[in-house]
C-alpha positions in Angstrom: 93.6 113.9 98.7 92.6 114.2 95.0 93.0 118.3 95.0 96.1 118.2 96.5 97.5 115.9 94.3 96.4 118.7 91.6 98.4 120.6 93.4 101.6 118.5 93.5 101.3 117.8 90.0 101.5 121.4 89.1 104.4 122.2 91.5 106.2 119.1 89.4 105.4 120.5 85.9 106.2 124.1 87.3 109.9 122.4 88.8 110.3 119.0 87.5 113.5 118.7 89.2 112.4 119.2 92.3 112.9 115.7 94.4 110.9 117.3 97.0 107.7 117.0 94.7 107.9 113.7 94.0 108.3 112.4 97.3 105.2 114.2 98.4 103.3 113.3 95.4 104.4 109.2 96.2 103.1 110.2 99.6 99.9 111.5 98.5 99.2 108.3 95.9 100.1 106.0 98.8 97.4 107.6 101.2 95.2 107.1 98.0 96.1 103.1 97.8 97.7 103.8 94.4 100.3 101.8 95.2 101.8 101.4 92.0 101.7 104.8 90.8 103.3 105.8 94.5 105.8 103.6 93.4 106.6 105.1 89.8 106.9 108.4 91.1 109.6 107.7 93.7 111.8 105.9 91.0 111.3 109.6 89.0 112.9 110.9 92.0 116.2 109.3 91.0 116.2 110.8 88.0 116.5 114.3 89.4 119.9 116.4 90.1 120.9 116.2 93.6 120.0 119.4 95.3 120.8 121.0 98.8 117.5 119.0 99.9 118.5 115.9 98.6 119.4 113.5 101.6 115.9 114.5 103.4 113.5 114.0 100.4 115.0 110.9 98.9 114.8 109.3 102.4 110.9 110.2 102.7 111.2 109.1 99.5 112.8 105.6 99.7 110.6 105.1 102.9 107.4 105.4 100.2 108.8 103.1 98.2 109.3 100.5 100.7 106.1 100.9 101.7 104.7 100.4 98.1 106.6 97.1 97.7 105.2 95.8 101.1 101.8 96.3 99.5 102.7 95.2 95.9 104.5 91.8 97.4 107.2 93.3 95.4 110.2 93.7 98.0 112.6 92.0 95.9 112.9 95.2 93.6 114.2 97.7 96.5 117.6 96.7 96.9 118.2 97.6 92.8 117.0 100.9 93.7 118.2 101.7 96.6 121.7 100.7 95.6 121.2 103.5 92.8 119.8 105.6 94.9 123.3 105.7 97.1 125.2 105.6 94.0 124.1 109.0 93.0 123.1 110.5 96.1 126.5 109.5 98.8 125.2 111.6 101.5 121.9 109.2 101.5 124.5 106.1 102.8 124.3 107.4 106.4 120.7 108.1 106.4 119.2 105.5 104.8 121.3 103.5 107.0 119.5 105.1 110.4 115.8 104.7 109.0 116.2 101.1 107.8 117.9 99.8 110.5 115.7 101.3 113.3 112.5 101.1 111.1 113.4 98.0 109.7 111.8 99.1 106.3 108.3 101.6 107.4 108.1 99.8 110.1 107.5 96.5 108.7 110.0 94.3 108.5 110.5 93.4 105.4 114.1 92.8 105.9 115.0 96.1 104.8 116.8 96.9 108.1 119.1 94.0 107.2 120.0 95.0 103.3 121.0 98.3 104.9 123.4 96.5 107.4 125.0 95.0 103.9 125.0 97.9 101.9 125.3 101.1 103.9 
């Protein structure tokens, strides 16, 4: 896990606006239990310009970030971000709106599934 984070990190520095990086570095911190740094890369992910691959990655990435907050006990902080998240990204609405319903937030019901019935 450790070397291909190496790897990710130098993809980022190489293309720092790139959301596709970040996702898959959360990804790879997450598999690592590094919960909170999983966490602070997905929120770097909002800071990057929408691309073509946009609606794809920030899903994966939102899902990551749910995830982290499940294991932080911090679930209160998702709906902040994922309000900004469909702010900036409008094409995410429909998605996010399919994985959170159906998954009900990675699966564990953390009552994502109902924030997106609000929001989305």
């Amino acid at each position: 896990m450790r070397k291909g984070e190496g790897v990710i990190r130098k993809a980022i520095e190489v293309s720092p606006g790139i959301i596709n990086g970040y996702t898959l570095l959360a990804q790879n911190l997450f598999r690592q239990k590094r919960y909170e740094e999983a966490f602070e890369t997905c929120k770097m992910m909002l800071n990057c310009t929408p691309h073509e691959e946009t609606p794809d990655a920030v899903v994966d990435g939102m899902k990551c970030m749910s995830e982290c907050l499940v294991h932080m006990k911090a679930g209160q902080l998702l709906e902040p971000l994922m309000q900004t998240a469909i702010a900036k990204y409008p094409k995410l609405k429909e998605r996010l709106e399919k994985v959170f319903i159906v998954v009900g937030g990675g699966g564990r019901g953390e009552g994502n599934g109902e924030f997106a019935r609000k929001y989305c």
